[in-house]
C-alpha positions in Angstrom: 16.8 26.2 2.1 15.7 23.0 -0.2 12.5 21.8 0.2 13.8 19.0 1.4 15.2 20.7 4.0 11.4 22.1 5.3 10.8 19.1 6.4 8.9 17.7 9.4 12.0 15.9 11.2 9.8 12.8 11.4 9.2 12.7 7.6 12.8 13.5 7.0 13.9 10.1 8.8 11.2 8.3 7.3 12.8 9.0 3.8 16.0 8.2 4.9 16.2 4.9 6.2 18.5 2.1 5.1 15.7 -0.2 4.2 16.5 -2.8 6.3 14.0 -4.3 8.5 15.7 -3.3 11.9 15.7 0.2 11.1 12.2 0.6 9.6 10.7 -1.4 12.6 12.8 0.6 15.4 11.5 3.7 13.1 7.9 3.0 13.3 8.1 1.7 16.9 9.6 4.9 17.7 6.7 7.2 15.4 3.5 4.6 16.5 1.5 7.0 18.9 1.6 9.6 16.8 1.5 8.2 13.3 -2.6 9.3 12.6 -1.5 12.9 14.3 1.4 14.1 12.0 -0.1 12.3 9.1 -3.1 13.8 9.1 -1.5 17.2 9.7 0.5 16.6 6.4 -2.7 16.1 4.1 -2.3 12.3 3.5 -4.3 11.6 0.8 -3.2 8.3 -0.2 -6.2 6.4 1.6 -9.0 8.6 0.0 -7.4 7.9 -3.4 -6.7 4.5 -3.5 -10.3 3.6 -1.9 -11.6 5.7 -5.3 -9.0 3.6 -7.3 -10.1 0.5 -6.1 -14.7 1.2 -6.3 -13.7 2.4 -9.9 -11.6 -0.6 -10.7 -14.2 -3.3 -9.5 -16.7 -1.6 -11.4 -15.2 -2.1 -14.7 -15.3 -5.4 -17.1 -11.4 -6.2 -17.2 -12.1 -7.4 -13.5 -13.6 -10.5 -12.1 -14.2 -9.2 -8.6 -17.8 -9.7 -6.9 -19.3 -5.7 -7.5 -20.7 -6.7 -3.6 -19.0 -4.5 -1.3 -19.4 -7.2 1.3 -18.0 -9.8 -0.4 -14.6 -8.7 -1.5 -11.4 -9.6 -0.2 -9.4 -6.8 0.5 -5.9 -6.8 1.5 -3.6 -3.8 2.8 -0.3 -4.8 2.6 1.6 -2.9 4.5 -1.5 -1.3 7.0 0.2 0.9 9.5 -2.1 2.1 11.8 -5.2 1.2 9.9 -6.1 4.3 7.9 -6.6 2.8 4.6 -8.9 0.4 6.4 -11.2 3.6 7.9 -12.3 4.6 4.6 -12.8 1.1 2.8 -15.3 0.6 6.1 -17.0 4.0 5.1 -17.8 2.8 1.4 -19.0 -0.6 2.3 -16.3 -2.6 2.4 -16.1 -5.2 5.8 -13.8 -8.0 4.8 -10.4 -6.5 5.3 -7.1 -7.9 6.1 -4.3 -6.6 7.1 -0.4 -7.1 7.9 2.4 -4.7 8.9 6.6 -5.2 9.3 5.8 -3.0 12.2 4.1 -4.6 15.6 3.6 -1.4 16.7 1.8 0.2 14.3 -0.4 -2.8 13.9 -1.7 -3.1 17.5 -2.8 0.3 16.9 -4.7 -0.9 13.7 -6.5 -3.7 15.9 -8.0 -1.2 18.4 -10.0 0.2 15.2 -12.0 -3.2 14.7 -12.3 -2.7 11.4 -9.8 -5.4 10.1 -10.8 -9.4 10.1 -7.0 -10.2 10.8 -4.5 -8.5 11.0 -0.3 -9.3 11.6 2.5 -8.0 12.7 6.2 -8.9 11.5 5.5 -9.5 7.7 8.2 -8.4 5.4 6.7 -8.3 1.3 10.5 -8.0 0.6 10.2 -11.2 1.5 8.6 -14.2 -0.6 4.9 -14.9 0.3 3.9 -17.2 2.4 1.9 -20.3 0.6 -1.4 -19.2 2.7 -2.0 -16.0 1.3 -0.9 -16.8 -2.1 -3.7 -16.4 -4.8 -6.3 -15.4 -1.7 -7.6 -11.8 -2.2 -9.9 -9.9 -4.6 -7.8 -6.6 -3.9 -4.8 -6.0 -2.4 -3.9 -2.7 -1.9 -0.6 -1.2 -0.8 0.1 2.5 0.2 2.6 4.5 1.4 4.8 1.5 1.2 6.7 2.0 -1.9 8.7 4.9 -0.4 12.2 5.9 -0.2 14.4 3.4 2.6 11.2 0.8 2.6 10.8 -1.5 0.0 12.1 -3.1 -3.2 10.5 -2.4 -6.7 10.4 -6.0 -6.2 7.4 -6.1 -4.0 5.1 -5.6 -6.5 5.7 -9.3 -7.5 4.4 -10.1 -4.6 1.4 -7.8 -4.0 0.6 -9.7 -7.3 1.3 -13.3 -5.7 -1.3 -12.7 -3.0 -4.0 -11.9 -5.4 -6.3 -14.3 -7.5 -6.1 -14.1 -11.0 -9.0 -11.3 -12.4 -8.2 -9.7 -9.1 -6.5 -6.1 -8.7 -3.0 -4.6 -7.3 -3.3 -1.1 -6.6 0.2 0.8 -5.4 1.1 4.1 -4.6 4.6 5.2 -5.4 5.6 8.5 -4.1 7.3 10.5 -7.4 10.9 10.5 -5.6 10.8 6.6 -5.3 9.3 6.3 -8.6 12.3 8.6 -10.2 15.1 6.8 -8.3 14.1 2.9 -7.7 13.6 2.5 -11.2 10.1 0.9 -10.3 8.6 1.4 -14.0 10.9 -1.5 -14.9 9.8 -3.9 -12.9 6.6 -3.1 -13.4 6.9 -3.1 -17.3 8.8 -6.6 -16.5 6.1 -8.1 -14.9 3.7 -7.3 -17.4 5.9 -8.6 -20.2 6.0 -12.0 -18.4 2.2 -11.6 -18.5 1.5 -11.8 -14.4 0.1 -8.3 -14.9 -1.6 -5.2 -16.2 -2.1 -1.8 -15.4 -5.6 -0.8 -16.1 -5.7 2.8 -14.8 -3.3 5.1 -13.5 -3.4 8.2 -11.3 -0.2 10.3 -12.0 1.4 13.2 -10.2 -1.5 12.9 -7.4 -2.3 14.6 -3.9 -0.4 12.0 -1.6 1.0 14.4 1.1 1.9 18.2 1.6 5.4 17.8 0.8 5.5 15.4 -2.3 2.8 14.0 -4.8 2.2 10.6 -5.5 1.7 8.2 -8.8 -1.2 5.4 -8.2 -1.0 2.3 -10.1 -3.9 0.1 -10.9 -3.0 -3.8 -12.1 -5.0 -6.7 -12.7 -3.6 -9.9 -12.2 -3.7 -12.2 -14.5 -2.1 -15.0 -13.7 
């Protein structure tokens, strides 16, 4: 039997889907209640690691963001049920945004009061919406870029919603990194000059049955 194979059925669907939005929202409507239960049985590590990612990257002198934990502008693009969000609140962190493809999982992330607004319905396959262009500090994105989810493409967009001397941070898990060709992009976007990577976090805890690659970018332009 594959690994693959060992599965959680729940996590074998979720790598599976077709991508398109129907099928990832009926997935997630379908997963909702008990989202923070299986993940947390699988070792989800993604939140812990990216929150470290992104107090390290504020910290340094390649980024313009206000050091003031209150102050920053955090997005989490792609905010399921708000766990990211729980552990940014722990280190300090208060203004937090959020938005979700899935209404489900979101009105579960409003119940935590933790976010300052949060939306349903919002596709970053998508192109950004003029309001959030250029807004936040941070905008971090994980356990997004993920088999049947999203294009490499996205990142482009993470990027849009962020100032310029702000930060990206993504988590890719290593299948998605292996078979989306997502380095490309990436490297395109930083020929073009609208990014950077800064700091990198390779071959990473992300959950029990797969690791994870974490990307750091500043934005600059």
């Amino acid at each position: 039997m594959s690994e693959q194979d060992e599965l959680h059925p729940t996590l074998q669907t979720a790598l599976h889907l077709d991508g398109s939005a129907e099928s990832v929202k009926q997935f997630y409507a379908d997963w909702a209640e008990n989202y923070d239960k299986d993940t947390l049985s699988w070792d989800y590590a993604a939140p812990a690691n990216a929150a470290s990612l992104l107090s390290a990257a504020i910290k340094t002198q390649e980024t313009s963001c206000d050091t003031e934990n209150k102050h920053l502008k955090i997005l989490d693009a792609g905010c399921g049920t708000g766990l990211l969000a729980v552990v940014l609140k722990q280190l300090g962190y208060e203004h937090i945004d959020g938005f979700d493809l899935s209404d489900d999982m979101v009105t579960i992330a409003r119940q935590r009061n933790i976010y300052r607004n949060l939306q349903g319905n919002v596709n970053i396959n998508h192109p950004v919406a003029e309001e959030r262009r250029g807004k936040y500090d941070c905008t971090v994105s994980i356990g997004v870029f993920t088999p049947g989810h999203v294009a490499p493409e996205s990142l482009e967009r993470l990027a849009e919603m962020t100032r310029t001397g702000g930060i990206v941070i993504v988590s890719t898990r290593v299948a998605y990194y292996e078979s989306e060709n997502y380095q490309t992009t990436a490297d395109k976007l930083e020929s073009i000059g609208k990014i950077r990577l800064i700091n990198s976090l390779k071959d990473a805890a992300y959950t029990t049955d797969e690791k994870a690659h974490y990307w750091v970018y500043l934005v600059t332009t």
